[in-house]
C-alpha positions as CSV (number, residue, x, y, z in Angstrom):
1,X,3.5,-2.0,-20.5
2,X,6.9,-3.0,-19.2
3,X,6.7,-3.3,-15.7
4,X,8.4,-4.5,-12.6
5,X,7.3,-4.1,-9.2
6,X,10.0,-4.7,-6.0
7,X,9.0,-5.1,-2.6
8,X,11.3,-3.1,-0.7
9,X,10.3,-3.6,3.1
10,X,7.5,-6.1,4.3
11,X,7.2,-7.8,7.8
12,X,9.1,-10.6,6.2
13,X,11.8,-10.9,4.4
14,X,12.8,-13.4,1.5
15,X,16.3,-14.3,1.8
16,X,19.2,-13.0,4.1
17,X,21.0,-10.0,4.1
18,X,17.6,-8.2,4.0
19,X,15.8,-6.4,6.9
20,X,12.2,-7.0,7.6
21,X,9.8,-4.9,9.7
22,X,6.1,-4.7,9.9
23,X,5.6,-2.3,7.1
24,X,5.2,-1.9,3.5
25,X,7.1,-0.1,0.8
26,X,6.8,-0.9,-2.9
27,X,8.6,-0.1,-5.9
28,X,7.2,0.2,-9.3
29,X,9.1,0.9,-12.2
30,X,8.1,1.2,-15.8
31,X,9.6,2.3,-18.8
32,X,9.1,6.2,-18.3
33,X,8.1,6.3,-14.9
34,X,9.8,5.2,-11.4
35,X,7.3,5.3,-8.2
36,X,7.9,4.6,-4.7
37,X,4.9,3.7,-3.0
38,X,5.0,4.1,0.7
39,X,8.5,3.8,2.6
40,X,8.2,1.4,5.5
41,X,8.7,1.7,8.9
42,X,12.2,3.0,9.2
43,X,15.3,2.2,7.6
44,X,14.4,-1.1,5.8
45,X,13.3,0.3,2.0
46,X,16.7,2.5,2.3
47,X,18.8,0.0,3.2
48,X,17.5,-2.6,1.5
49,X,17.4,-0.7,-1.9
50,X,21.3,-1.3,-1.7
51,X,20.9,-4.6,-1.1
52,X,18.9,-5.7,-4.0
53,X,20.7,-2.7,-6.1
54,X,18.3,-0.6,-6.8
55,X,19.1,3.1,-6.9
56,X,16.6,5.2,-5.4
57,X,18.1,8.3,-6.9
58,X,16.1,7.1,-10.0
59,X,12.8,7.5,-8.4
60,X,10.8,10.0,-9.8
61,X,7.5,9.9,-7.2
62,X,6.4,8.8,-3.8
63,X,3.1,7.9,-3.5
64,X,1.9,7.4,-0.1
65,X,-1.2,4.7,1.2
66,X,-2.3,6.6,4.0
67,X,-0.4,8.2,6.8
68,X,0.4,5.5,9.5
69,X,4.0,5.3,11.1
70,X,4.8,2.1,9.2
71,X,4.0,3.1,6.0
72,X,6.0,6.6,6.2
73,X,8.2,6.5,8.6
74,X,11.0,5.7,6.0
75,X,10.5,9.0,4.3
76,X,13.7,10.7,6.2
77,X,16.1,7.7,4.9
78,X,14.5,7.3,1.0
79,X,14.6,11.1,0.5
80,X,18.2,11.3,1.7
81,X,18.8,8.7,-0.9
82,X,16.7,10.3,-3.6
83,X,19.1,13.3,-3.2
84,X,16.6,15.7,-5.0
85,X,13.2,17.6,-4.9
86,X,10.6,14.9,-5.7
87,X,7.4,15.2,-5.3
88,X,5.0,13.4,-2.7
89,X,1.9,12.6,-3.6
90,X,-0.6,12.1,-0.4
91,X,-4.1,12.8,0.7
92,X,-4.2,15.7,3.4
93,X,-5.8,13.9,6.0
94,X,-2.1,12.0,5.6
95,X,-1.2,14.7,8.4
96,X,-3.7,14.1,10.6
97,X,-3.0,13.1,14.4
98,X,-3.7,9.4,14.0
99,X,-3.8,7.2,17.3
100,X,-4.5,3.6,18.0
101,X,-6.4,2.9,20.9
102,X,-7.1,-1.0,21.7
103,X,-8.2,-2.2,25.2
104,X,-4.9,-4.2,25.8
105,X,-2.8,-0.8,25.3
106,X,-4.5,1.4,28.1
107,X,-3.6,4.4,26.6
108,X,-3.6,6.2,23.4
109,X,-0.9,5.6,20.7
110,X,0.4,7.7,18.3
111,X,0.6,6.2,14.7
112,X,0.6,9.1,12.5
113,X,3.8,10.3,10.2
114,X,6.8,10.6,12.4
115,X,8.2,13.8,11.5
116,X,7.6,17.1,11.3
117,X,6.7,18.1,7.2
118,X,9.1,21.0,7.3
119,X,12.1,18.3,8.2
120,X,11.0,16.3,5.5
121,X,10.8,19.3,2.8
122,X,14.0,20.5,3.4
123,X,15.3,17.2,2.5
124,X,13.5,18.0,-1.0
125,X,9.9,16.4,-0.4
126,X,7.4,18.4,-2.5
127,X,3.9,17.7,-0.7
128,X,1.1,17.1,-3.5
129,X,-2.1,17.1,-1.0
130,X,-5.5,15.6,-3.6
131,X,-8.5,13.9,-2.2
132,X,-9.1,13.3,-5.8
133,X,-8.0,9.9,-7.8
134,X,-4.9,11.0,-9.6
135,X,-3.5,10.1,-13.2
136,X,0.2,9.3,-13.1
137,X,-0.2,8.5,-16.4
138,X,-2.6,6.8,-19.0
139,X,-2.2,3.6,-17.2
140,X,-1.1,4.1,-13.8
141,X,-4.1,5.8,-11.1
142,X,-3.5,6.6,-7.3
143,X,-7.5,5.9,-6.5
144,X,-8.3,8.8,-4.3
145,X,-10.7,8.3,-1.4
146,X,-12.2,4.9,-1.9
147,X,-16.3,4.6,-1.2
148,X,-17.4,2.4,1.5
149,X,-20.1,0.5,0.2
150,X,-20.1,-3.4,0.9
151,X,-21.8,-3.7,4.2
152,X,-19.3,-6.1,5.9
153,X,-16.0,-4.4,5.1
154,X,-15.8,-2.2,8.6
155,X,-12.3,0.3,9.5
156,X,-10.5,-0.8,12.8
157,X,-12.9,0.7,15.4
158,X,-9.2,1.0,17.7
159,X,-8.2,3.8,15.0
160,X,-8.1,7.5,15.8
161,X,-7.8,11.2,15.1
162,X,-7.6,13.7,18.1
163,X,-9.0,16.7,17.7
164,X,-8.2,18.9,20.9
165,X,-8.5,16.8,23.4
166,X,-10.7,14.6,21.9
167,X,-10.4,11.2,20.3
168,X,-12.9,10.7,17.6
169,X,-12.7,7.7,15.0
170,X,-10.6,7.5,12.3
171,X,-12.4,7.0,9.0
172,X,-9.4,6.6,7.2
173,X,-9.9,9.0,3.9
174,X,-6.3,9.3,3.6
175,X,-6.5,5.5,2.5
176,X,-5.8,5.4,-1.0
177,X,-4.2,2.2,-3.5
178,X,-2.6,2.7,-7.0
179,X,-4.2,0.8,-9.7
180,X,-2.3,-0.4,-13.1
181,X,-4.0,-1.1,-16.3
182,X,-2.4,-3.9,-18.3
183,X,-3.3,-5.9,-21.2
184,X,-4.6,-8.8,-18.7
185,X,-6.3,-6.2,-16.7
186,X,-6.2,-4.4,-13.6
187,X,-3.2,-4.9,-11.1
188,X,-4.2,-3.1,-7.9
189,X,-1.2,-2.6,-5.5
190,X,-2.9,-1.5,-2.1
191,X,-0.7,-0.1,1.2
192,X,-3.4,-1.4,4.0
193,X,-7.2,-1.6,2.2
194,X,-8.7,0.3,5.4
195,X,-11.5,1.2,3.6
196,X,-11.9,-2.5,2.3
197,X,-10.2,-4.3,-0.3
198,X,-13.6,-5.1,-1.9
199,X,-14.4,-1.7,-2.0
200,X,-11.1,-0.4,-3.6
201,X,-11.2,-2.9,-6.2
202,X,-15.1,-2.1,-7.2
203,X,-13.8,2.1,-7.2
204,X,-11.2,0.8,-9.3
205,X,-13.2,-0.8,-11.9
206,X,-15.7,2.7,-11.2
207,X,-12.6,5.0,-12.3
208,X,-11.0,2.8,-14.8
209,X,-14.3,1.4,-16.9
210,X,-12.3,-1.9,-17.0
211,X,-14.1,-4.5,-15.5
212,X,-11.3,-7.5,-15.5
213,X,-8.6,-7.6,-12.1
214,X,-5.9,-9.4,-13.0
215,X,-3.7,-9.3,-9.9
216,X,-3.7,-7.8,-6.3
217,X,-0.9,-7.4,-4.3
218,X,0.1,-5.7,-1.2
219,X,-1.9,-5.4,2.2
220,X,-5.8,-6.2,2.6
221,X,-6.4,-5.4,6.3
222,X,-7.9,-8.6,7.4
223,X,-5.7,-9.5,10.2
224,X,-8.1,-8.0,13.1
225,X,-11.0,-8.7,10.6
226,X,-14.0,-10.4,11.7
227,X,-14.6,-14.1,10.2
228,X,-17.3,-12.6,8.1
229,X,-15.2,-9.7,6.3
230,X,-12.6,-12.4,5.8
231,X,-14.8,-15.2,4.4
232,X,-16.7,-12.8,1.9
233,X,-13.9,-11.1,1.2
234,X,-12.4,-14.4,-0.2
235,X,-16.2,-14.9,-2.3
236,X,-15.5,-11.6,-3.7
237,X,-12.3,-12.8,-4.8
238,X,-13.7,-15.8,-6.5
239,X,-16.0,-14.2,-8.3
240,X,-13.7,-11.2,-9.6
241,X,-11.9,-14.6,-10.5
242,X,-8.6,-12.4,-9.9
243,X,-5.3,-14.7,-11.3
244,X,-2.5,-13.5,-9.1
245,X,-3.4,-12.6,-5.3
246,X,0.2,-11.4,-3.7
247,X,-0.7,-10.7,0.0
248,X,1.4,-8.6,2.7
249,X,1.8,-6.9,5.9
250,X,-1.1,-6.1,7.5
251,X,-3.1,-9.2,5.8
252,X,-2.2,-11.4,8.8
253,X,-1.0,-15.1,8.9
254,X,-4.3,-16.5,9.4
255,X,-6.1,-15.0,6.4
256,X,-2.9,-15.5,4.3
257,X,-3.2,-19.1,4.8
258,X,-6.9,-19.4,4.0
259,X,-5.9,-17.3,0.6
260,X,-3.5,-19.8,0.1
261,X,-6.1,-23.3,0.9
262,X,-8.6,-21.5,-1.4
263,X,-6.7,-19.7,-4.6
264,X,-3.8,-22.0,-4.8
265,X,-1.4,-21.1,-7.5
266,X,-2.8,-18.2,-8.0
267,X,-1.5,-16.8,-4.4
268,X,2.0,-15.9,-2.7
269,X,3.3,-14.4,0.0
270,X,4.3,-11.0,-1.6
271,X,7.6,-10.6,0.9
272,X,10.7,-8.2,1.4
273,X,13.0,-8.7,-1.8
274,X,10.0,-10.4,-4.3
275,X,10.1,-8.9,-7.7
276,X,7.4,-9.0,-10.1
277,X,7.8,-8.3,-13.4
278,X,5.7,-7.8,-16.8
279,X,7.4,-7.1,-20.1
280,X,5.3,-5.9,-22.8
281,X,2.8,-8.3,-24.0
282,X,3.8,-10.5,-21.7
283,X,2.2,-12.1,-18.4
284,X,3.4,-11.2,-15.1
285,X,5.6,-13.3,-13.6
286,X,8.1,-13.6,-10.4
């Protein structure tokens, strides 16, 4: 499969003349298929799309992670650059009322999608709502609500839906990663991991009977993570024996850097402005 896969907004950026903000958007592109997976924060994937020269009136999907503020919140700017009906693929608890609640804040949050879906339709959003894994194609799989089954991956207990007036904890089902098949294996591109980065990579072995992961990139919530999650998380690693690790956002600096002690060459910082790419028979490469 010819692939390449640009990271359009990420907390950090690569090079000047690029803006950074704690977020994630992704673009993959293959030979018949263009997907925009997530949007950032705010104006970052838009504007940097010029910057790097990518066209986003190309795109022909938008796939989004879940439906936190820093992973949609770039909808308004990308669809006014899209300039056409395009559909947007999500799961519907996407439109929840999420909240983050943590003891230094005092009060409640909110963290869900920024705008209203009507503003965002009449820019030409077409809202796919599936709590089902979904084929884009033979080889490309948004993973649908991923099963919690390790015992030590746990979701940010400071994460909320409200319900009336009441507060009650987010499970995150909206929390959903795109999985590629390629010759080498499995390249699993994930928004945040909420539900565990362990877990969606076991689903995506479930859903795609292929056993080898060749390369993760993207965000593995570890960065509020308990030393536990973190440290088994990095044994689960090992012994997927994964070859490209390509960590962002949300993963945090600490765990970042014991990825980096532990896998070596086979980690990098996957940051604002890297570019992946895979042509056909060929390994993936930066």
């Amino acid at each position: 499969m010819e692939l390449r896969i640009t990271t359009i907004s990420e907390n950090t950026a690569m090079a000047g003349g690029l803006l950074s903000e704690w977020g994630l958007s992704i673009l993959i592109e293959t030979k018949n298929l263009n997907i925009l997976f997530d949007t950032g924060q705010s104006i970052s994937a838009a504007y940097n799309t010029d910057a790097l020269g990518i066209d986003l009136s190309l795109t022909d999907k938008i796939v989004l992670s879940h439906g936190h503020f820093d992973h949609t919140g770039g909808l308004l700017d990308v669809l006014k650059k899209i300039g056409k009906k395009i559909q947007v693929l999500a799961h519907p608890d996407a439109w929840s009322p999420k909240y983050a609640l943590f003891p230094a804040m005092g009060i409640p949050r909110y963290i869900g999608i920024p705008y209203k879906k009507e503003k965002l339709e009449s820019l030409g959003a077409d809202f796919i709502l599936s709590k089902e894994p979904v084929w884009l194609t033979d080889h490309i799989l948004i993973t649908g609500e991923v099963p919690m089954r390790t015992e030590y991956e746990q979701i940010d207990q400071g994460l909320f839906v409200k319900h009336g007036d009441q507060f009650l904890p987010d499970q995150l089902l909206d929390d959903r990663s795109i999985i590629l098949k390629t010759t080498k294996g499995l390249l699993v591109i994930a928004g945040c991991a909420h539900r565990g980065i362990i877990n969606t990579l076991q689903y995506a072995r479930e859903l795609t009977g292929e056993e080898r992961i060749y390369a993760v990139i993207g965000g593995i919530h570890l960065f509020r993570a308990s030393i536990e999650q973190r440290e088994r998380t990095i044994e689960a690693f090992k012994e997927m024996e994964i070859e490209k690790i390509g960590v962002s956002h949300c993963t945090g600096l600490e765990a970042s850097s014991r990825f980096a002690h532990e896998f070596k060459e086979k980690f990098f910082f996957n940051n604002t402005g890297n570019i992946l790419y895979q042509e056909k028979g060929a390994d993936l490469h930066s």
